[in-house]
N, C-alpha and C positions, 0 to 999 in steps of 0.2 A: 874374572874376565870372561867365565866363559857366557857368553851372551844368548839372547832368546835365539837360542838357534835349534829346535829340539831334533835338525840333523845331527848335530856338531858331538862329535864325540867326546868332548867338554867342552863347552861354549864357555869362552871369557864372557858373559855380560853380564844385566840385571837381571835377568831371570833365569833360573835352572830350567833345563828341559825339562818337557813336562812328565818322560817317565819317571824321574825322580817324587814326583808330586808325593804320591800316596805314602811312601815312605816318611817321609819330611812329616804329612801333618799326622800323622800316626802316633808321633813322640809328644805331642802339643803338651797336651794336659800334662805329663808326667813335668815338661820345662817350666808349663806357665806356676806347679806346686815351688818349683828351688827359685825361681826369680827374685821372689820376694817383695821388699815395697817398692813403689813407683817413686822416682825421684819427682819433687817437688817442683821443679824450675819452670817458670813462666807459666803455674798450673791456671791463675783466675785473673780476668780481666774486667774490671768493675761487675764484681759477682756472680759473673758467670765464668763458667769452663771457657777455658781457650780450645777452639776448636783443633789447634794444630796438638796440642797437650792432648786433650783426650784422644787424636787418632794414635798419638803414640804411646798411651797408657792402653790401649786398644790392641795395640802390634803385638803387644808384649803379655796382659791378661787372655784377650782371649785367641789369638792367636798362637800364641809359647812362646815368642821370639826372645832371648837372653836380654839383648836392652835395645833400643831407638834413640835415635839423635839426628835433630836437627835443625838447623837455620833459615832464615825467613827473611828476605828483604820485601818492604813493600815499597810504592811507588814514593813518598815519603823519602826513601832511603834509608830509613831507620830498617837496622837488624835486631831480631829475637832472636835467642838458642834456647831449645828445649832436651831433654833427655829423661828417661821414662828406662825402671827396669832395673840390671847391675850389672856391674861393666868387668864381676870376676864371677863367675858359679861356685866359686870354690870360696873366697874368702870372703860373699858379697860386698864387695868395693862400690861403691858409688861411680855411675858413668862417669869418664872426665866428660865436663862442658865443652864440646866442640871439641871430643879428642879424633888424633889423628886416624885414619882407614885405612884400608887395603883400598884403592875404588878400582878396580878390577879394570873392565873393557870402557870406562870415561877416558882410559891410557889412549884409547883408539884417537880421540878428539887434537889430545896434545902431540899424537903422532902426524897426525893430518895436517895440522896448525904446521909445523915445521917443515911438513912434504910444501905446502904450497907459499907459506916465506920463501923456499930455495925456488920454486916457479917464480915468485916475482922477482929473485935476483937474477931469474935467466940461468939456471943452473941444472931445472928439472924443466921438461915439458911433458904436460897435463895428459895428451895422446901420443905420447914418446911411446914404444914399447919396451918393455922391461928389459929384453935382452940390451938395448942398448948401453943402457948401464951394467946391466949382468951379463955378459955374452954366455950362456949357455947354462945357467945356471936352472931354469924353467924348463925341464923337457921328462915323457914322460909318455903315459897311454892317456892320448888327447890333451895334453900338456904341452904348450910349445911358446915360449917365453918373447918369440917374435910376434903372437898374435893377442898377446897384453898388454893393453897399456896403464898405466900408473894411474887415471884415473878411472878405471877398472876393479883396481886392487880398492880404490880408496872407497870405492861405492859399494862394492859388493857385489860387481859383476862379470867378474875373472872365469867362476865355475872351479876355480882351485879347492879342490878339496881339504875338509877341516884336519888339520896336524895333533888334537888335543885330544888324549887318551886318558878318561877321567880315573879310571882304575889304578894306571901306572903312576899318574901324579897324586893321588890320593896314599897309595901304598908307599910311596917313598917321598915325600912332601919336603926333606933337606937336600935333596940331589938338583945338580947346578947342572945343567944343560946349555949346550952352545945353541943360537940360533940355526946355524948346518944343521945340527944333529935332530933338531926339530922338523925344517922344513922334510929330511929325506921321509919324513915319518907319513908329510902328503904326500911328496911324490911318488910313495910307491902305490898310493893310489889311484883309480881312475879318474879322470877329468869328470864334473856333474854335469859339464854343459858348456855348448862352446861360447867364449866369451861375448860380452855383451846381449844375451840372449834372453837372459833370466838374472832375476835378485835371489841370494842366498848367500847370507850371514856366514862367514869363515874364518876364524882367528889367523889362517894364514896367511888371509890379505895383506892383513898389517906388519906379521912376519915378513914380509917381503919387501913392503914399505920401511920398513928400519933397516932392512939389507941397504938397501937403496941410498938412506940420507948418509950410510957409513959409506957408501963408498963415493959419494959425491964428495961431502967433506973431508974426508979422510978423519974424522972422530967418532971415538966414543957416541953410540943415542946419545945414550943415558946424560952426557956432557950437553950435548944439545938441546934438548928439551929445558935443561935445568938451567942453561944460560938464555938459550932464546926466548923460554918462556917463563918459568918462575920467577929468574932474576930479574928481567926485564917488568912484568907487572908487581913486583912486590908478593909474591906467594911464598910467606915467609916458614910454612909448614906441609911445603909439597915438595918431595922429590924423587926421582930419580934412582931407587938401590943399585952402590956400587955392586960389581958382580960378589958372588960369597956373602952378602949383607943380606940376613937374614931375621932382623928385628926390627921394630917399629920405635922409630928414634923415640919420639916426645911420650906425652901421656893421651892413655889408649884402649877402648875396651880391648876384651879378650874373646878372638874370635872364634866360634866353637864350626862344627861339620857334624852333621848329625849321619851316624852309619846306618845299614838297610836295617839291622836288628833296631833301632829308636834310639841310641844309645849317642851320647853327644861327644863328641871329641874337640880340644880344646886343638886348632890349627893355627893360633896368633903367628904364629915363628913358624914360615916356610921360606925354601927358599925361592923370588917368583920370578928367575930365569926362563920359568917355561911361559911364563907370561908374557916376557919383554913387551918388546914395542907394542903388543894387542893388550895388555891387563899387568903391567909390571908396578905402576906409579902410586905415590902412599900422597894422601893430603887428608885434609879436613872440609866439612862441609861448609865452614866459610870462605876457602880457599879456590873451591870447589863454584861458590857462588862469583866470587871477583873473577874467576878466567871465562866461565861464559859471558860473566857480563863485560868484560872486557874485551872479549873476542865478538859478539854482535854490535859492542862500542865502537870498533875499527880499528884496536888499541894493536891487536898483534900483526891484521891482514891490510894488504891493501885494499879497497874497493871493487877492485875487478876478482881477485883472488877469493875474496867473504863471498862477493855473490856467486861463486863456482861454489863454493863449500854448500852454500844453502839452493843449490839447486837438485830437486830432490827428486825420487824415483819411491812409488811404491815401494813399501814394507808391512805389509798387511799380518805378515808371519809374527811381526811383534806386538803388533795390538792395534784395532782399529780404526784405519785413520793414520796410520803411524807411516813417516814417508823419513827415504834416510837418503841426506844427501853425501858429503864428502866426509865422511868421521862425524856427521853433524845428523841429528835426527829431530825430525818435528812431531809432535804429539796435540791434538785435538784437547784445548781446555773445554770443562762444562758450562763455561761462563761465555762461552766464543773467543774466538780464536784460537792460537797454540803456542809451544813454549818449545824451545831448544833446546837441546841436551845432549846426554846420551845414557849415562847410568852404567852400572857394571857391578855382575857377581864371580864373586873369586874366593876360596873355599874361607869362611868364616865371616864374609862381608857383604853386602846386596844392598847398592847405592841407588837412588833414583833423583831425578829433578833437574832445573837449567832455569833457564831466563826468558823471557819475553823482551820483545820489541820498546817496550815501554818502561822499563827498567824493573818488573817484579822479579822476584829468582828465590827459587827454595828448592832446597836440598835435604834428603833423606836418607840415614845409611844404619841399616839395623845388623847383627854382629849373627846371622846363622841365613845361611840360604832358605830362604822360604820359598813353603809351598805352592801352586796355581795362585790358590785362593788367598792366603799371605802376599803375594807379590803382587794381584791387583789390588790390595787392600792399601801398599806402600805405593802404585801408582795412585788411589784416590785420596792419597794423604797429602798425597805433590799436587793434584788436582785441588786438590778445597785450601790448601794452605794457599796456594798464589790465583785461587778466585773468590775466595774471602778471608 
């Protein structure tokens, strides 16, 4: 979850900060030696290489990455899954076929999706301020929960400082955290900026956001998300970890963290309270494909609500082009036009991909946070898979 934010003292997203870079591809060669063979799945398509197959027998030889997987709707509607690599270092296990992830900060999406269901039942308002529903919970040095509004938190543009300390979650990876005990971890810091002024990426935002829909509803997120939106469109292998739930239900690579020495550590089994509502959520990359496509289909939003969500604001900080509107970000194809998403890295997992307007969607989730140069390499694999 922690996302391209290289302020963020652990960004939930798709990409690691970039000071981690050097590190990450420093171990490469030593990973790409234990990987082993590349699975074979959807490798040749009337004699030639499948483009989507070799960028991820790519990720994984010359990159290092442990394994790649991923799913491919074309306009057709027809689905491919691919996987490339091994889904254990230890016992070379064969990837499962479309097993389930961590998807880190794509949590952000299904967070936002349920903030603005409760605006169209008239339950949340879009420029309400935070305190309204929190009386006093936002206050701080340049912190003040009266001058936030909700859609603020959902864009990016609060100035609430990042909560997420890679170190501390890193060093104790089974420790269960309350959402309180997280936010005081911003608030004891300074405000970046006063709200509405500037864009910059905060896991807090979405921290604040799950405060929000618990105390609107009076439940559980975690119940929310799983009923308003998985159950509802059929995402029969995304959910929600109860708190304490520290494993990956179904069949699963095994996510590794590579530490500053090169040395890889297997982090499948953490606990990801510290993630909640910004990066807490497990699914699969076909699962991953139906909710966006589902969510630009109008299936979860009303019309007025979708086109708040896709109303977007510079994000230059994640790459090129890249503009983020409500939990929702749009990204520049090389074929013209762009694609929806959001993507998310969370320690063992680095997801990328979404959907187009016109029904293509692919999805990509490789099992070690990668490097700069790895992580555009997992952007132009989501680029060529839904432009050719």
């Amino acid at each position: 979850m922690y996302e391209h934010a290289p302020h963020s003292r652990f960004p939930l997203s798709r990409r690691g900060s970039r000071h981690r870079a050097a590190s990450v591809v420093t171990a490469v060669a030593a990973v790409a030696v234990t990987v082993g063979v590349l699975a074979p799945t959807a490798a040749f398509a009337g004699g030639r290489p499948d483009s989507v197959q070799s960028s991820l027998n790519a990720l994984v030889k010359d990159d290092g990455l442990p394994a790649a997987l991923a799913t491919v709707k074309g306009r057709d509607g027809r689905t491919h899954t691919y996987t490339a690599g091994v889904g254990n270092l230890t016992t070379k296990a064969k990837v499962p076929t479309d097993g389930q992830i961590r998807i880190g900060s794509n949590t952000k999406t299904f967070t936002a999706v349920v903030v603005l269901q409760l605006v169209a039942e008239g339950k949340i308002g879009l420029d309400t301020s935070v305190d309204t529903y929190l009386p006093g919970l936002l206050h701080g040095d340049g912190i003040d929960g009266h001058n936030i509004t909700v859609r603020q938190l959902l864009q990016h543009t609060s100035g609430l400082p990042e909560y997420v300390d890679k170190d501390v979650i890193l060093g104790n990876p089974k420790r269960y955290y309350e959402p309180r005990e997280l936010l005081d971890a911003a608030l004891a810091q300074k405000a970046h900026f006063a709200p509405g002024t500037r864009w910059e990426y905060s896991n807090t935002n979405y921290l604040v956001a799950g405060l929000i829909i618990q105390k609107v509803t009076g439940r559980p997120l975690g119940e929310e998300v799983n009923q308003r939106i998985a159950d509802r469109i059929g995402l029969r292998h995304t959910y929600f970890p109860t708190p304490g739930d520290m494993t990956i239900h179904e069949a699963h690579p095994e996510g590794y963290n590579q530490d500053a020495d090169g040395s890889l550590h297997d982090y499948t089994e953490l606990d990801p309270s510290w993630g909640w509502a910004a990066g807490g959520v497990i699914s699969t990359n076909s699962d991953l494909i139906r909710f966006y496509t589902a969510l630009l289909g109008g299936r979860l939003l009303p019309a007025a609500q979708l086109a708040q969500m896709r109303t977007t604001v510079p994000a230059d900080e994640l790459g090129p082009g890249v503009r983020y509107g409500l939990g929702l970000m749009s990204r520049p194809l090389s074929c013209g036009g762009l694609y929806w998403g959001h993507g998310g890295v969370i320690p063992g997992y680095n997801t990328a991909g979404g959907a187009t307007d016109d029904g293509r969607a692919a999805n990509i989730a490789v099992t070690m946070i990668p490097g700069d140069a790895a992580a555009q390499h997992v952007e132009a694999a989501v680029d060529s898979a839904l432009c050719h």
